[in-house]
C-alpha positions in Angstrom: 146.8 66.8 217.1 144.1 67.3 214.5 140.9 66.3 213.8 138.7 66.6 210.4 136.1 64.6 209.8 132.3 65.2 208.4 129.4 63.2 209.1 126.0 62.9 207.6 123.4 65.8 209.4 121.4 63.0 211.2 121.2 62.6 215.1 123.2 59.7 215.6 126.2 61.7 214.4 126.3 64.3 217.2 127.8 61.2 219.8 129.8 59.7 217.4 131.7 63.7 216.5 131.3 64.8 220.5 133.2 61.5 221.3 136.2 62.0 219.1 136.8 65.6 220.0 136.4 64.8 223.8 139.1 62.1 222.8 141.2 64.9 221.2 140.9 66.3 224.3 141.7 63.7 226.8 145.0 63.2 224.6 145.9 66.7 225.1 145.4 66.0 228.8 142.6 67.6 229.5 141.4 67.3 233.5 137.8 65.7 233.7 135.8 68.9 234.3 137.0 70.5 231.2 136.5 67.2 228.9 132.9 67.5 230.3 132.5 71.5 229.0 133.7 70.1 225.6 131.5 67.4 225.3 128.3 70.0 226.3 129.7 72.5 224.2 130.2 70.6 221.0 127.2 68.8 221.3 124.9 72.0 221.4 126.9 73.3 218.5 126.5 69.6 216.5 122.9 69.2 217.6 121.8 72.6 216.1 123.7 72.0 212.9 122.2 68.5 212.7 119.1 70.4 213.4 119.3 73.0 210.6 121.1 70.8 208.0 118.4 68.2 207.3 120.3 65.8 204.7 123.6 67.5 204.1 126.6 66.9 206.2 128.2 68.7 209.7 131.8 69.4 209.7 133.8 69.1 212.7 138.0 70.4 212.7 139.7 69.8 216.6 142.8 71.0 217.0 145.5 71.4 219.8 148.3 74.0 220.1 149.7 75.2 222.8 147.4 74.0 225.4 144.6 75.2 223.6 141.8 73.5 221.9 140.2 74.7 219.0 137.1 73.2 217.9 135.1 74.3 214.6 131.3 72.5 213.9 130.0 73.6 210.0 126.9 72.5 208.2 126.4 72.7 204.8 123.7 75.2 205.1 119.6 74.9 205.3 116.8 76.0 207.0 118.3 79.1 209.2 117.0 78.6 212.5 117.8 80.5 215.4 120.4 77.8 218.3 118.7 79.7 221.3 119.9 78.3 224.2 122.9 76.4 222.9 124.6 79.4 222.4 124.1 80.6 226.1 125.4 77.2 226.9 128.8 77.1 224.7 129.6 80.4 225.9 129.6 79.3 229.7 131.4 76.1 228.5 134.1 77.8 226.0 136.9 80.5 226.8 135.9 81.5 223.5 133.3 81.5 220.7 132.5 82.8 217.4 129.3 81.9 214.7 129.8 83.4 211.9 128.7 81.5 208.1 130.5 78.9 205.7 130.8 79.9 201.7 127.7 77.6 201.1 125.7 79.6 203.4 125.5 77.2 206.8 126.8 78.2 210.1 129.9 78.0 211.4 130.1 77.8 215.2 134.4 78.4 216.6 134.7 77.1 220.4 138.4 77.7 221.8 139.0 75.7 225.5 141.9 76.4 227.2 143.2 72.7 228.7 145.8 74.2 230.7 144.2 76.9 232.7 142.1 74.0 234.6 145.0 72.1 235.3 147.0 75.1 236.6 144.5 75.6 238.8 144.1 72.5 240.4 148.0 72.5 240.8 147.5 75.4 242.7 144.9 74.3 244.7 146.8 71.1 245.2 149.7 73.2 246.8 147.9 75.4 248.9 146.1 72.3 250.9 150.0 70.9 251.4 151.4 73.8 252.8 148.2 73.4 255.6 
C-alpha cells in the first residue's frame, strides 16, 4: 500500500491527510490503539508544517511493508519555527522518528509504527486469560 499526496499548507488539510494515512493504516490492520498513535502523530507533524509553510503545500508519503508503517510529512519550506511539543508527542506515539530538511529547505518529519507489535501483543494477552 502507498500513499502520496500533497495538499495546500492551510488548516483544513491536516484532517483531510491524518484521515487517509489512519485509513492506510486500518487496511494494513492496524488494532484501534495504534490507528489512534497515527492519527496524533501525524497530525502534530502536519499541523507544524501547515504552521510553518504559510501558502506552499505539505507533502505526505504512507507506506506499508512488512507490518510496518512508514509515514513521511514535508513542507515546502518557510518561516523555521521550532514544533516544541509535537515532537515530544510523535516520539511517544512512533517506534521511530527522524526530522531532518527537504532540498527546498522545509522540514521533513519520518514516523515508522510498527502495526504488528500491537497485535502480537494482544494475541498474547488474549492467550494468557484462556489458559486461566
Amino acid at each position: 500500500m502507498v500513499l502520496h499526496t500533497s495538499y495546500p499548507a492551510v488548516p483544513s488539510s491536516v484532517s483531510v491527510a491524518r484521515d487517509l494515512v489512519a485509513a492506510v493504516a486500518y487496511r494494513a490492520g492496524a488494532s484501534e490503539e495504534r490507528l489512534e498513535s497515527v492519527r496524533l502523530a501525524v497530525s502534530e507533524a502536519l499541523t507544524s508544517a501547515v504552521e510553518r509553510d504559510d501558502g506552499g503545500e505539505v507533502h505526505v508519503t504512507a507506506t506499508v511493508e512488512g507490518g510496518q508503517l512508514a509515514v513521511v510529512v514535508a513542507d515546502d519550506g518557510g518561516e523555521r519555527r521550532r514544533m516544541g511539543f509535537g515532537l515530544t508527542l510523535i516520539a511517544a506515539c512512533s517506534d521511530h522518528f527522524m526530522v531532518g530538511t527537504t532540498p527546498s529547505r522545509g522540514v521533513q518529519v519520518e514516523m515508522r509504527f510498527d502495526l504488528e507489535a500491537a497485535n502480537r501483543a494482544r494475541g498474547r494477552a488474549s492467550a494468557l486469560v484462556s489458559a486461566v
